[in-house]
Every structure is written in structure tokens, then in C-alpha cells.
C-alpha positions in Angstrom: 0.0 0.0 0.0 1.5 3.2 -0.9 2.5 5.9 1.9 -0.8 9.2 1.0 0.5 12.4 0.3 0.7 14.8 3.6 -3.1 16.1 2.9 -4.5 13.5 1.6 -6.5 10.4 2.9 -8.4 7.6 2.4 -11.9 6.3 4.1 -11.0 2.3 4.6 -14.5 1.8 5.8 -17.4 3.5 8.3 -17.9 1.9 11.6 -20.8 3.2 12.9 -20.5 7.0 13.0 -17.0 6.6 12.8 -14.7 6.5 9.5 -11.5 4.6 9.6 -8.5 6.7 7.5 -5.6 6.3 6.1 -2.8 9.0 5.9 0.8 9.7 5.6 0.3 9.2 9.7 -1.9 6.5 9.9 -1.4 3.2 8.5 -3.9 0.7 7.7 -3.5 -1.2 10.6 -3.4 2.2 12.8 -5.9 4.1 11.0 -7.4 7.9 12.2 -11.5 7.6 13.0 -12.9 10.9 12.6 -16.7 11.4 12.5 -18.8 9.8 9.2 -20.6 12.7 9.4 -18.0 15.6 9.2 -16.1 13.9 6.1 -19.7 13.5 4.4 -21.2 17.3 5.0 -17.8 19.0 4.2 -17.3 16.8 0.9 -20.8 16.7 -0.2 -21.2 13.1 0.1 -24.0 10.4 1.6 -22.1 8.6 4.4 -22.6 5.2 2.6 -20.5 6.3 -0.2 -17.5 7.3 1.9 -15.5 3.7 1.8 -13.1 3.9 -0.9 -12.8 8.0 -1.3 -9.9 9.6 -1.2 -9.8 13.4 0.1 -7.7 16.0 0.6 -7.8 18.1 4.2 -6.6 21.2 5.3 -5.9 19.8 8.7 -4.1 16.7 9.6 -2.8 16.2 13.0 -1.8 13.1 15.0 -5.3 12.9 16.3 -7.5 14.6 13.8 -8.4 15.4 10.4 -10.6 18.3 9.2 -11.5 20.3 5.8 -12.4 17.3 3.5 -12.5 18.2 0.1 -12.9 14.6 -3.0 -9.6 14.6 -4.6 -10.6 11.5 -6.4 -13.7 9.1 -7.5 -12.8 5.8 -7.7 -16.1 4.8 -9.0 -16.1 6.5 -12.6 
């Protein structure tokens, strides 16, 4: 798996109201949860279609993530 740019990350997957990242910080097997519901109103997106997105942020810290923007769509 490659290492994600410094403002960029990945949704793994949604456990309940929390999303699971990836980022130059957090590995897969570490990831960063952050709210399902913060990523999805700041991108734009239904909470169901997070898994799979990648996004920029304008905040990434040890502990947090904020300022979601898609960088990418996977599915087209």
C-alpha cells in the first residue's frame, strides 16, 4: 500500500459514526477515526458512499483530520 501524500487520505471503511483513515500518519492497521458525518457534509457526500474516497484536508494532525475536500472518485 503506498504511503498518501501529507493532505490526503483515504476512508477504509465507516464503523458506525466513525470513518476509519488512512494518511501519511496513519497506516492501515493504525488508521485515524474521525466522524462519518463531518467527512460527508464538508465533501458533499452520503455517508454510505465514503468507503473507498480519497480526500484532501486542510488539517491533519496526530489525532485529527478536518476540511475534506474529494480529490478523487474511484467509481467513474
Amino acid at each position: 500500500m503506498r504511503a498518501e501524500p501529507d493532505n490526503e487520505v483515504r476512508v477504509i471503511l465507516t464503523v458506525g459514526d466513525q470513518a476509519e483513515l488512512v494518511t501519511s500518519r496513519h497506516p492501515a492497521s493504525a488508521p485515524l477515526r474521525v466522524p462519518v458525518a463531518r467527512i460527508a457534509e464538508q465533501a458533499g457526500l452520503a455517508a454510505e458512499d465514503l468507503p473507498g474516497r480519497r480526500f484532501t484536508v486542510e488539517r491533519l494532525t496526530a489525532a485529527d483530520a478536518d476540511g475534506f475536500v474529494l480529490a478523487e472518485n474511484p467509481r467513474f
